[in-house]
OpenMM code with the backbone's topology and positions (N, CA, C; nanometers):
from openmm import Vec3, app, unit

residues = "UNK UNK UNK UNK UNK UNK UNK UNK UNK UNK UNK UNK UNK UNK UNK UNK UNK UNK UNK UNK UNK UNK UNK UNK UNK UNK UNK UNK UNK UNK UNK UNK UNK UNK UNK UNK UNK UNK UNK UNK UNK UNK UNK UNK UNK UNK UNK UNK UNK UNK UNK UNK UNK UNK UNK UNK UNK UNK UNK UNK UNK UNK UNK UNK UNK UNK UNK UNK UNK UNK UNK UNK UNK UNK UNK UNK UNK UNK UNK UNK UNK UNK UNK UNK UNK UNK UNK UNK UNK UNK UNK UNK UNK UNK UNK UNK UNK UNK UNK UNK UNK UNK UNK UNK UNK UNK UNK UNK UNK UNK UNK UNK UNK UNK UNK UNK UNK UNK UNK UNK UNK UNK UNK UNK UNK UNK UNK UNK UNK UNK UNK UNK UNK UNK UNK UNK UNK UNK UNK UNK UNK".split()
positions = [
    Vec3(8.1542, 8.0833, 8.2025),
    Vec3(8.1584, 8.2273, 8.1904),
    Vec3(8.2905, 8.2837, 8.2412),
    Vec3(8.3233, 8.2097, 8.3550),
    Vec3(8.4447, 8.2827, 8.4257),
    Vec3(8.5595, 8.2543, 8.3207),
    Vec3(8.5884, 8.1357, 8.2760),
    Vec3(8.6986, 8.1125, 8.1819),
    Vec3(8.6739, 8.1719, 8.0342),
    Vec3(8.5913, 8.2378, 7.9970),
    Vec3(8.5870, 8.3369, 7.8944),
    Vec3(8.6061, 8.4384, 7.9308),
    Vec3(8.5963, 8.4508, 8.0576),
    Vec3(8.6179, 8.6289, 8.1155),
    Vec3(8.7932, 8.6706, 8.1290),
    Vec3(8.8045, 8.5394, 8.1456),
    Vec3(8.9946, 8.4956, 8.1389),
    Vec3(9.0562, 8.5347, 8.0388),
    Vec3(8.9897, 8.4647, 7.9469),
    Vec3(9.0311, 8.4759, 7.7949),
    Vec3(9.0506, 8.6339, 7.7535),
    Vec3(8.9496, 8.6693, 7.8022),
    Vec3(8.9248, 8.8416, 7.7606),
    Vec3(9.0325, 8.9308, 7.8224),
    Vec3(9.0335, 8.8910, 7.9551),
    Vec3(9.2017, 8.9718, 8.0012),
    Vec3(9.3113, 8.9432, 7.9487),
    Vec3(9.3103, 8.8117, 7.9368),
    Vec3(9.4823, 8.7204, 7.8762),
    Vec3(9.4839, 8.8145, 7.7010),
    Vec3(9.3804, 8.8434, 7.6575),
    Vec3(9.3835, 8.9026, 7.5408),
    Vec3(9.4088, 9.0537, 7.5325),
    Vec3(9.3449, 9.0648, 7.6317),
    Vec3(9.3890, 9.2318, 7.6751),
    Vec3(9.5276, 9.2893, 7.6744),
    Vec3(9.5860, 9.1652, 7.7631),
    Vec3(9.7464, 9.1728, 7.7964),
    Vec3(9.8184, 9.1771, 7.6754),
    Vec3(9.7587, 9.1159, 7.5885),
    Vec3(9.8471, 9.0832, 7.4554),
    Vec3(9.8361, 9.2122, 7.3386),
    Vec3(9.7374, 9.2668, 7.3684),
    Vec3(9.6641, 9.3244, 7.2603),
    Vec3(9.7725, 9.3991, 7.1515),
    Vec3(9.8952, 9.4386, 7.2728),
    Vec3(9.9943, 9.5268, 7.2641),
    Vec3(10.1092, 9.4912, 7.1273),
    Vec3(10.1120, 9.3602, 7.1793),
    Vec3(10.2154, 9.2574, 7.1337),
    Vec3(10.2047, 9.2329, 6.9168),
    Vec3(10.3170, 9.3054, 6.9009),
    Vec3(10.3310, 9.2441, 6.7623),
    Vec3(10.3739, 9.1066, 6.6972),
    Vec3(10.4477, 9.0936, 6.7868),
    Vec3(10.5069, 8.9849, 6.7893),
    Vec3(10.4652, 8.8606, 6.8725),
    Vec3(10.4224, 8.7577, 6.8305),
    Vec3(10.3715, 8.6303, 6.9437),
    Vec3(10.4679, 8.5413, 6.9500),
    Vec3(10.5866, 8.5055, 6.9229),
    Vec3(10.6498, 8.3995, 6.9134),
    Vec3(10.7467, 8.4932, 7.0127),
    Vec3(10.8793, 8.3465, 7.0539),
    Vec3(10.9831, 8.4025, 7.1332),
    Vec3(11.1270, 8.3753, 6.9992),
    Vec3(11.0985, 8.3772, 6.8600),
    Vec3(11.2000, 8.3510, 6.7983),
    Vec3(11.3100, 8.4246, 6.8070),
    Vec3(11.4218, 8.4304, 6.8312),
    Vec3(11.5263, 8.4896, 6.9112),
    Vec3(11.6210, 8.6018, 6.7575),
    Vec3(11.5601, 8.5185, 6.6056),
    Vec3(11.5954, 8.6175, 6.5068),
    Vec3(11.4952, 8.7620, 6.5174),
    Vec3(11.4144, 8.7142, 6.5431),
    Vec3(11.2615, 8.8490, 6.5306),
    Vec3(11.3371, 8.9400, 6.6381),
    Vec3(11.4086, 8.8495, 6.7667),
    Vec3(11.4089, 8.9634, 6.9109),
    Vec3(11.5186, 9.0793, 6.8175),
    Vec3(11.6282, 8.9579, 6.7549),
    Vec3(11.7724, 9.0475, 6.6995),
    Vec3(11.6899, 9.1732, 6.6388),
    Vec3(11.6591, 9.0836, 6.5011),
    Vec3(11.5904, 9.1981, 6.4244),
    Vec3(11.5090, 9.3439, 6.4491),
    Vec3(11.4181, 9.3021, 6.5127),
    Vec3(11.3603, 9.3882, 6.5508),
    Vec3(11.4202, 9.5343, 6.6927),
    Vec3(11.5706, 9.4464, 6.7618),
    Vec3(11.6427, 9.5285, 6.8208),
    Vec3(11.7616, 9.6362, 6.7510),
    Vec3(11.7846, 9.5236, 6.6451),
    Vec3(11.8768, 9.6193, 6.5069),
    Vec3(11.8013, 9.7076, 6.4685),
    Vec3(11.6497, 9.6831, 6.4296),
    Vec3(11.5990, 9.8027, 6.3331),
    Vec3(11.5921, 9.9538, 6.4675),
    Vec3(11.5510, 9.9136, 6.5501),
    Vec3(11.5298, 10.0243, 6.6333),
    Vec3(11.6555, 10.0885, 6.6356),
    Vec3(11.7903, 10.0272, 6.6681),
    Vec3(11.8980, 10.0856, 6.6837),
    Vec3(11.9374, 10.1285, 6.5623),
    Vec3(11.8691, 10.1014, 6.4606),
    Vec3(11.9393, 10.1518, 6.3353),
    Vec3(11.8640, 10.3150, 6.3107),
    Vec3(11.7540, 10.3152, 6.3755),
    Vec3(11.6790, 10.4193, 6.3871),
    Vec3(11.7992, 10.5497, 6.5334),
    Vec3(11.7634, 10.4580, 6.6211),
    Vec3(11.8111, 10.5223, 6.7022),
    Vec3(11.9624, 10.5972, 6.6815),
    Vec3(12.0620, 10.4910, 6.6468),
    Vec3(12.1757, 10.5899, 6.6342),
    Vec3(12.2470, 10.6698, 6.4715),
    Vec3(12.0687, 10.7124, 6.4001),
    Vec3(12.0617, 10.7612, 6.2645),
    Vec3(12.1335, 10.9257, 6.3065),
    Vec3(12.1395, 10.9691, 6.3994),
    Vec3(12.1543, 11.1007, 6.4150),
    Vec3(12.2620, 11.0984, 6.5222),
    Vec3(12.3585, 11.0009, 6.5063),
    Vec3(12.4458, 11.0028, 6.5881),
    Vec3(12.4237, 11.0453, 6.7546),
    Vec3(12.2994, 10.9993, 6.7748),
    Vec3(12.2894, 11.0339, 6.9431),
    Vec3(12.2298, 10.9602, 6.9983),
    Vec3(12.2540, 10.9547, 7.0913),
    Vec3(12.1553, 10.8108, 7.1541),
    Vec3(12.1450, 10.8470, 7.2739),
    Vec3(11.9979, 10.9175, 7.3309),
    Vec3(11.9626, 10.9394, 7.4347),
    Vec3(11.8981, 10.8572, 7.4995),
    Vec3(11.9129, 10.9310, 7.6235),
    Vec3(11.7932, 10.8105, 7.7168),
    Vec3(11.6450, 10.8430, 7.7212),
    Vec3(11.6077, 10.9115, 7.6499),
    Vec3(11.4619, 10.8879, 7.5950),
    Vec3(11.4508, 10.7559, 7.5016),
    Vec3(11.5650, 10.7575, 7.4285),
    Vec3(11.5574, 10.6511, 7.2862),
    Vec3(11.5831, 10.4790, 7.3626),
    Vec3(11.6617, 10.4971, 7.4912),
    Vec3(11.7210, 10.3889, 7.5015),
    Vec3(11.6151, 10.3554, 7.5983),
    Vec3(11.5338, 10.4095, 7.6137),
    Vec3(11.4445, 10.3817, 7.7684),
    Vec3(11.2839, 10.3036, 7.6742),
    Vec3(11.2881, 10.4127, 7.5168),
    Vec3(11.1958, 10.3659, 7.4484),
    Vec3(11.2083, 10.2912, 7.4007),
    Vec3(11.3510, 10.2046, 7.3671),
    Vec3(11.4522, 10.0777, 7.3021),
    Vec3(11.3138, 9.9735, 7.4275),
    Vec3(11.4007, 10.0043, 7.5255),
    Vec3(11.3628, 9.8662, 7.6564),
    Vec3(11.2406, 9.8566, 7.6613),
    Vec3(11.1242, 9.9666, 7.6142),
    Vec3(10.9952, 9.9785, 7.6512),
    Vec3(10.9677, 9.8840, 7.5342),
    Vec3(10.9800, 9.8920, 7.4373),
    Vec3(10.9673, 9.8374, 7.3358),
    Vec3(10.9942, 9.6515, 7.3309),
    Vec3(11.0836, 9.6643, 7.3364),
    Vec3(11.1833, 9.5018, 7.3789),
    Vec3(11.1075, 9.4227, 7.4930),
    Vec3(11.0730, 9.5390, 7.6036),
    Vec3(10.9973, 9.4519, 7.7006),
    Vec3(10.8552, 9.3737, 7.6688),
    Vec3(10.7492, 9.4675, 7.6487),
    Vec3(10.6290, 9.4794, 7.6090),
    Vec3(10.6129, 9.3701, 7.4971),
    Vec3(10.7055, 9.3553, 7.3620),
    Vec3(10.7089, 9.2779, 7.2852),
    Vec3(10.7227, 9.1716, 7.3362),
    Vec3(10.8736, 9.0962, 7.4259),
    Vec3(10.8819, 8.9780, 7.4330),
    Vec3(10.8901, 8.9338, 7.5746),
    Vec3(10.8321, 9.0479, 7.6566),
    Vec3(10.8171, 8.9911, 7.8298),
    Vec3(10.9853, 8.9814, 7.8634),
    Vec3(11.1033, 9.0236, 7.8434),
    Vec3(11.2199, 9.0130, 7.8818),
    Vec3(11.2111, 9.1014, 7.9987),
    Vec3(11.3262, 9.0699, 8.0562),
    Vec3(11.3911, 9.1610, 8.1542),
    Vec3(11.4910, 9.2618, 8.1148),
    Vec3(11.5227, 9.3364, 8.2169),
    Vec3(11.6060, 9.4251, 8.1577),
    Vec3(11.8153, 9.4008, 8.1366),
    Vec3(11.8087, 9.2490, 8.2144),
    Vec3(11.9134, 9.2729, 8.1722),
    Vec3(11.9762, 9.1646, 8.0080),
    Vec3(11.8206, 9.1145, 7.9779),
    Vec3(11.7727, 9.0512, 7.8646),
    Vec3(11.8437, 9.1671, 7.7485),
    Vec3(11.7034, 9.2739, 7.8022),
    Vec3(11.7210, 9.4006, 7.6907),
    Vec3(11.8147, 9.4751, 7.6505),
    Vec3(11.9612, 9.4893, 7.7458),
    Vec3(12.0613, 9.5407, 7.7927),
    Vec3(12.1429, 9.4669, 7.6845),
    Vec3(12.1159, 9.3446, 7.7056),
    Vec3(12.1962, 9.2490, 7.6440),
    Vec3(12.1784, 9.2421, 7.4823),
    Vec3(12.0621, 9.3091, 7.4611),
    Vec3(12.0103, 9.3102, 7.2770),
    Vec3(12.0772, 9.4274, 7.2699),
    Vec3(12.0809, 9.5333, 7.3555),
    Vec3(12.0834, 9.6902, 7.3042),
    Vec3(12.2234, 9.6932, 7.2558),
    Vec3(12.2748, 9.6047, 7.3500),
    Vec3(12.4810, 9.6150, 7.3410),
    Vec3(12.4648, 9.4938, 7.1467),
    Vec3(12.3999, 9.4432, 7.1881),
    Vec3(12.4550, 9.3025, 7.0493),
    Vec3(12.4189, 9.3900, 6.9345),
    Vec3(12.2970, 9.4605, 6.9530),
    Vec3(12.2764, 9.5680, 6.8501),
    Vec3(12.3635, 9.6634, 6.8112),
    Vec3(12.4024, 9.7178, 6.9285),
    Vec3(12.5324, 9.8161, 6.8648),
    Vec3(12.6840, 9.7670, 6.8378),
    Vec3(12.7273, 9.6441, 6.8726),
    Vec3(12.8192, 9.5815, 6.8202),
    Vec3(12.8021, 9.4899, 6.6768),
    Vec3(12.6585, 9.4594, 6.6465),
    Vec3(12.6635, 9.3915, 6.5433),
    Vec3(12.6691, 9.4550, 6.4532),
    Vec3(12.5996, 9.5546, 6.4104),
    Vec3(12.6538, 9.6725, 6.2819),
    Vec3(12.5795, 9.5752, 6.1548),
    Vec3(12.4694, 9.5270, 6.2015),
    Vec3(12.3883, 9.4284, 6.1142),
    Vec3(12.3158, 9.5078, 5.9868),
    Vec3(12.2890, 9.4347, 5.8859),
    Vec3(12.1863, 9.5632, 5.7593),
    Vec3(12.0631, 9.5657, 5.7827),
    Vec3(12.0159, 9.6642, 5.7684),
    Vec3(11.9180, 9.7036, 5.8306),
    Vec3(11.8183, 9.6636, 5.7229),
    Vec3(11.8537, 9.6544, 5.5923),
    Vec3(11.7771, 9.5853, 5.4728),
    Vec3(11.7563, 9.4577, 5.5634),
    Vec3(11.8323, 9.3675, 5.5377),
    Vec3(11.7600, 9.2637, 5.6335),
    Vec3(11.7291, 9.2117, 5.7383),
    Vec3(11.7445, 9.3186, 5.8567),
    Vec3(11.6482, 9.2994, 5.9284),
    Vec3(11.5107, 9.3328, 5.9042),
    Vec3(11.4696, 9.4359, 5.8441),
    Vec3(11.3405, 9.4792, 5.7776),
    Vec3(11.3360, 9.3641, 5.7078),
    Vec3(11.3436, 9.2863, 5.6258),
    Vec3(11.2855, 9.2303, 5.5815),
    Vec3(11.2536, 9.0566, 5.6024),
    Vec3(11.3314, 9.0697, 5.7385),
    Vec3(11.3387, 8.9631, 5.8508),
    Vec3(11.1329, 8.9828, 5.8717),
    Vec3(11.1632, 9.0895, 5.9721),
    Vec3(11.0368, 9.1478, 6.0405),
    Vec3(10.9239, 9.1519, 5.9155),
    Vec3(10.9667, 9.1682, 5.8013),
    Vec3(10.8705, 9.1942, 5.7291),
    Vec3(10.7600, 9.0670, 5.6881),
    Vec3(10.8715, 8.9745, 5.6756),
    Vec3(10.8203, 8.8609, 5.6579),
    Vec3(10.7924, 8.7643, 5.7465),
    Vec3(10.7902, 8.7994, 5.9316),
    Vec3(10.7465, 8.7608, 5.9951),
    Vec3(10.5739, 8.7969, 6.0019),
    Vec3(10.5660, 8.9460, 6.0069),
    Vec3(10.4318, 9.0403, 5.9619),
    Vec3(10.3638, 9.0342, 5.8214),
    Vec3(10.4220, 8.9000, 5.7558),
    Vec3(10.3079, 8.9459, 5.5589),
    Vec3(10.2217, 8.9662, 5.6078),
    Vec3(10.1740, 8.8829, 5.6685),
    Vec3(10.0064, 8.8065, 5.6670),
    Vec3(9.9218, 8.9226, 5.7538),
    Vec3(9.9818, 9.0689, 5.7880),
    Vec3(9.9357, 9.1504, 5.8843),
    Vec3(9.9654, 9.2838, 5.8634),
    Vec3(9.9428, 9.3558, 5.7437),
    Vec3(9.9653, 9.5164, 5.7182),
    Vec3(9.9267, 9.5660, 5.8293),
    Vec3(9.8010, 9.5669, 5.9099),
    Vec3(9.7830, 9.6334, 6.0461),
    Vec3(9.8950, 9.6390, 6.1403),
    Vec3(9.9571, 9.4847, 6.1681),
    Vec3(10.0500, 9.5114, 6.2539),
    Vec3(10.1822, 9.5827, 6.2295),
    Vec3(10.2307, 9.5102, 6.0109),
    Vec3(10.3191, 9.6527, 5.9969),
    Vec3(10.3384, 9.7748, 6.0125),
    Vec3(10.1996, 9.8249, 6.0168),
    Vec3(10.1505, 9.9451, 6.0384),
    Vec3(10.1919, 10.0359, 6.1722),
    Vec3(10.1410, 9.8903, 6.2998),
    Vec3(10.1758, 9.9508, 6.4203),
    Vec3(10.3315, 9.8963, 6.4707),
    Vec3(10.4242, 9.8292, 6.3576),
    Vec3(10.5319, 9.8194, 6.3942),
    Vec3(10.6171, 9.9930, 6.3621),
    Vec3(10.5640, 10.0086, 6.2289),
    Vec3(10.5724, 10.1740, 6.1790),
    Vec3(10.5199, 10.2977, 6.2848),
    Vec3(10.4675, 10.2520, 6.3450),
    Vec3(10.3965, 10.3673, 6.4314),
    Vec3(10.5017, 10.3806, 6.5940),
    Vec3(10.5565, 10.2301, 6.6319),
    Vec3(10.5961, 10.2518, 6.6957),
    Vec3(10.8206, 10.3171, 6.6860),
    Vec3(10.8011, 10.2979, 6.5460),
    Vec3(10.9303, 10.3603, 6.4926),
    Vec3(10.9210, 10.4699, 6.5023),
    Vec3(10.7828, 10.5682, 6.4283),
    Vec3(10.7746, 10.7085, 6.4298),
    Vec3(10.8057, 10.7595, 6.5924),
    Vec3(10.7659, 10.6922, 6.6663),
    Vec3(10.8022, 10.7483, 6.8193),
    Vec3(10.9127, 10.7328, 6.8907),
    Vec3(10.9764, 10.6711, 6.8335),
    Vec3(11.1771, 10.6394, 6.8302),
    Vec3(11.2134, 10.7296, 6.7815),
    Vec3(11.1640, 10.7909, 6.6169),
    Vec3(11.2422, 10.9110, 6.5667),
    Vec3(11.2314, 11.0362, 6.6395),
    Vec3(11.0735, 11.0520, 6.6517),
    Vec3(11.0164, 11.1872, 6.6998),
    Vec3(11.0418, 11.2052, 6.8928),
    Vec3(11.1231, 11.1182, 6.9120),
    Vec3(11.1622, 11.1314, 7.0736),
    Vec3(11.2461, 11.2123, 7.1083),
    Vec3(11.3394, 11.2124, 6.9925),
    Vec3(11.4682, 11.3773, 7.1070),
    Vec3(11.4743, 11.4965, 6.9524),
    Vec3(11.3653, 11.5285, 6.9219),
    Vec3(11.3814, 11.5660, 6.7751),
    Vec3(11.3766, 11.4707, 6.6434),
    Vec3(11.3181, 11.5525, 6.5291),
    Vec3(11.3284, 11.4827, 6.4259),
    Vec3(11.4752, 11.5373, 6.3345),
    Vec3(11.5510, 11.4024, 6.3075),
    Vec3(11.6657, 11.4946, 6.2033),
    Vec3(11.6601, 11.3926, 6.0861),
    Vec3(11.6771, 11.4317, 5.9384),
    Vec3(11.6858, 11.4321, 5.7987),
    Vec3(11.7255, 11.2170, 5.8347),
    Vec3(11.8147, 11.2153, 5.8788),
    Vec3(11.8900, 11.1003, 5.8922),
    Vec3(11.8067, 10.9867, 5.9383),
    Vec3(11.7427, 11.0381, 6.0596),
    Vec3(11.6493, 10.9278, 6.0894),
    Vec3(11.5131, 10.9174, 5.9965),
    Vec3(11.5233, 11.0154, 5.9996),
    Vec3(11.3700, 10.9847, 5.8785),
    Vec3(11.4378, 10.9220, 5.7092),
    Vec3(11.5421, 10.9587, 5.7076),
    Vec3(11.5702, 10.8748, 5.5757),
    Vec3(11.5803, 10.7451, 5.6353),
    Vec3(11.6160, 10.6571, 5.7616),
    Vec3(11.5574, 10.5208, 5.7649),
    Vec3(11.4586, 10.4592, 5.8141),
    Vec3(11.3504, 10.5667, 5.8966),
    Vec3(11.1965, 10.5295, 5.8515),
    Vec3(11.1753, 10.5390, 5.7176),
    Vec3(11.1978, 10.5746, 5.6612),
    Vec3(11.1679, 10.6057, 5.4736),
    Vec3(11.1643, 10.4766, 5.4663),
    Vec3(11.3155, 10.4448, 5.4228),
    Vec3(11.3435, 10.3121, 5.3830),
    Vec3(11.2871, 10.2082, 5.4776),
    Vec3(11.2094, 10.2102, 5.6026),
    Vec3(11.1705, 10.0970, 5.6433),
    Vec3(11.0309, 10.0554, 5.6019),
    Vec3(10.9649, 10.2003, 5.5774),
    Vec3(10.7900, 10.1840, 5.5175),
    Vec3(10.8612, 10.1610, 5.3645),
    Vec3(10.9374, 10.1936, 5.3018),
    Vec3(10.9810, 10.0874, 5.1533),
    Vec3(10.9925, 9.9618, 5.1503),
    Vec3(11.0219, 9.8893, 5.2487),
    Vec3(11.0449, 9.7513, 5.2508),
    Vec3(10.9283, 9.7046, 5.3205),
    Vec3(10.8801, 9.7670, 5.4130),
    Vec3(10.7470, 9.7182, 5.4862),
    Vec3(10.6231, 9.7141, 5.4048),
    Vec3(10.6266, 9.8043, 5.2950),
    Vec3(10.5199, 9.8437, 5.2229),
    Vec3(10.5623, 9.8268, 5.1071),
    Vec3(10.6304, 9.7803, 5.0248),
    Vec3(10.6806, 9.8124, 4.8865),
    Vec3(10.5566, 9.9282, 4.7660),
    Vec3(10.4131, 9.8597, 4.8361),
    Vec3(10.3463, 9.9053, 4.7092),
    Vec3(10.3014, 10.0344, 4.7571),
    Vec3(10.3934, 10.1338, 4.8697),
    Vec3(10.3911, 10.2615, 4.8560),
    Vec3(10.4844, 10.3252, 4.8127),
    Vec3(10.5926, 10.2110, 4.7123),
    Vec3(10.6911, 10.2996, 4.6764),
    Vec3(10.7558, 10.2736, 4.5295),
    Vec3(10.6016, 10.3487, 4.5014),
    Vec3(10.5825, 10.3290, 4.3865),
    Vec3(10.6670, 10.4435, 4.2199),
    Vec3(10.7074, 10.3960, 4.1236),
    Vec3(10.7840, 10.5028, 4.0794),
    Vec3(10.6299, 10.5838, 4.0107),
    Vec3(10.6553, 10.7033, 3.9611),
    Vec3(10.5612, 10.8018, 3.9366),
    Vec3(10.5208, 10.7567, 3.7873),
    Vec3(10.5975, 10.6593, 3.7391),
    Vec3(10.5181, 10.6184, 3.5718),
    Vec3(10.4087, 10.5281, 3.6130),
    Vec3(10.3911, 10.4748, 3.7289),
    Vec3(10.3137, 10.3968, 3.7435),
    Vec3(10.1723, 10.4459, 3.7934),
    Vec3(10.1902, 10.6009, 3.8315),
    Vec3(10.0422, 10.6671, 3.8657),
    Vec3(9.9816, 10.6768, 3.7377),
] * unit.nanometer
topology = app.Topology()
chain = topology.addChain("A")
for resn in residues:
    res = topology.addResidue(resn, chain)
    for name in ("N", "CA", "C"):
        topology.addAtom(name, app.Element.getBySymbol(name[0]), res)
């Protein structure tokens, strides 16, 4: 009983977690897409960068000077954001739910210091690649 009761916390802890592996492309990826979000409106506050680390942590148990270390490679790499989405995407097929709550936790990156036109044009494009079959052309309704 006690080692099922284990199980139930160790699962608890995780519940959060989109990501289960420590693959070090998923950490990139998934630190590019945020920053590609984040510096859509040319600003980068410390709401965004605090929600960067919250994010980074929670996902892969790093430290902060782990996260420090993605946030800088992120903004020096100037990576496409097409494929990192579709890095992540295809880490997540097998899991629209979790695309879902990878999307959910983007909307709260955009909607953190204001919403502007810019960042939501690359949530757009990230539920396009995350979702293709919501982006659909109108001959097809």
């Amino acid at each position: 009983m006690f080692k099922s009761l284990q199980h139930w916390f160790e699962a608890l802890a995780e519940r959060g977690k989109l990501f289960a592996d420590e693959d070090e492309a998923i950490r990139t990826a998934l630190a590019s897409v945020l920053f590609h979000v984040i510096k859509a409106d040319a600003l980068e506050s410390a709401k965004e960068k605090a929600k960067f680390e919250q994010i980074m942590t929670s996902e892969f148990g790093i430290d902060h000077a782990a996260v420090a270390h993605l946030y800088h490679s992120a903004h020096a790499l100037e990576s496409d954001l097409q494929t990192d989405l579709l890095t992540l995407k295809d880490h997540l097929k097998n899991n629209p739910n979790v695309r879902m709550s990878l999307m959910q936790k983007l909307n709260h990156v955009v909607s953190l210091d204001g919403v502007d036109a810019r960042e939501i044009a690359v949530f757009n494009e990230a539920v396009a690649v995350m979702f293709p079959e919501l982006s659909r052309d109108d001959t097809d309704i």
